[in-house]
C-alpha positions as CSV (number, residue, x, y, z in Angstrom):
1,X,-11.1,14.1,17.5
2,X,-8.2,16.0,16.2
3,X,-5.4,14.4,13.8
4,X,-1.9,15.6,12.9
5,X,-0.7,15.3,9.3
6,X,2.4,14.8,7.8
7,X,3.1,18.0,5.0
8,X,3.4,14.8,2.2
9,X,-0.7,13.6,3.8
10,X,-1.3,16.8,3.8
11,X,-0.2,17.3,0.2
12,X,-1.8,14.1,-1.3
13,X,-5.3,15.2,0.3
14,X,-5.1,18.9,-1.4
15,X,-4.3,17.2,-4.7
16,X,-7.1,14.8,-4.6
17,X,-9.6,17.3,-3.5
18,X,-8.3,19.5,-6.8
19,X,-9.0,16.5,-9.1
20,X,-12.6,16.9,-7.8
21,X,-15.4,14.7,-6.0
22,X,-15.2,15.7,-2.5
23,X,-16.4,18.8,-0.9
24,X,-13.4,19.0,2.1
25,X,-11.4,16.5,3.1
26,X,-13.7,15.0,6.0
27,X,-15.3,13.8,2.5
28,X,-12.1,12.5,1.0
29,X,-11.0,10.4,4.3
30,X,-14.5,8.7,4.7
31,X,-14.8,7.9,1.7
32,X,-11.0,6.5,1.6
33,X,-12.0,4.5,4.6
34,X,-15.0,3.0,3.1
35,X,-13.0,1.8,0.2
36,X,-10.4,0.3,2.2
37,X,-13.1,-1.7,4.5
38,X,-14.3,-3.0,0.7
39,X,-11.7,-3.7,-0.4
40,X,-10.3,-5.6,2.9
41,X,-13.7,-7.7,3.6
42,X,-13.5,-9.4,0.0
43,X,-12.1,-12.6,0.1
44,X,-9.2,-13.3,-2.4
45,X,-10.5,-16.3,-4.7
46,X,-8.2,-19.1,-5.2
47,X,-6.9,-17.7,-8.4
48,X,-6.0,-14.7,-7.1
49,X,-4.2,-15.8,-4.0
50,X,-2.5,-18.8,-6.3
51,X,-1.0,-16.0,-8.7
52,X,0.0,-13.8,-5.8
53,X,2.1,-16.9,-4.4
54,X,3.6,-17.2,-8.0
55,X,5.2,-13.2,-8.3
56,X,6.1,-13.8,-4.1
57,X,8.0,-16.7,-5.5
58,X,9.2,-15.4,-8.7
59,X,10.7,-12.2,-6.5
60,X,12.1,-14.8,-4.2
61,X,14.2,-15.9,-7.4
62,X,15.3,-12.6,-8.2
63,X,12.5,-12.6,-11.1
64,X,10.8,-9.4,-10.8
65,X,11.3,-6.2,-12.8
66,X,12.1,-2.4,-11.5
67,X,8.1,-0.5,-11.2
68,X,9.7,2.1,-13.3
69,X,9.6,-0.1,-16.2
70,X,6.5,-1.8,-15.7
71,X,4.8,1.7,-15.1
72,X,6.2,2.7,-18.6
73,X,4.9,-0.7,-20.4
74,X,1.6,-0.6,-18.3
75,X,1.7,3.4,-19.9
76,X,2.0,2.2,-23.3
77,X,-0.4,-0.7,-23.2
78,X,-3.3,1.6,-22.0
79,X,-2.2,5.2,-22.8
80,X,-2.4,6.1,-19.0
C-alpha cells in the first residue's frame, strides 16, 4: 500500500522519530495505531462520561477557558 502525507504529517512523524523509540516510521504508525485501538476499546466508566457531560454543559454556558491558559496553569502545576 502506498500513502500520501501532508508536509505538517510529515513533519510531526520526523519529530517523533527524533525524540526516539522507533526505528522508521512504519514503527511509529503501528505503534500509533495500536494505541488508538486501546485507547478506543476501553469503555468510559460512569464517572468519566458523567464529568465529560458536565465541561459539554459548562461550554454550552459559555464556561470554559482559552487552552492557552489552561496549558500555562497545567505548566505550572507540573513543571511540563
Amino acid at each position: 500500500m502506498s500513502i500520501s502525507l501532508t508536509p505538517k504529517t510529515q513533519e510531526l512523524i520526523e519529530a517523533r522519530m527524533k525524540r526516539g523509540g522507533f526505528a522508521n516510521a512504519d514503527e511509529l504508525v503501528q505503534h500509533a495505531l495500536a494505541t488508538m485501538e486501546e485507547v478506543e476499546s476501553e469503555p468510559i466508566d460512569d464517572e468519566t462520561a458523567a464529568a465529560i457531560d458536565r465541561g459539554i454543559d459548562q461550554g454550552s454556558r459559555g464556561e470554559g477557558r482559552a487552552w492557552e491558559q489552561v496549558r500555562e496553569e497545567l505548566r505550572a502545576k507540573y513543571r511540563v
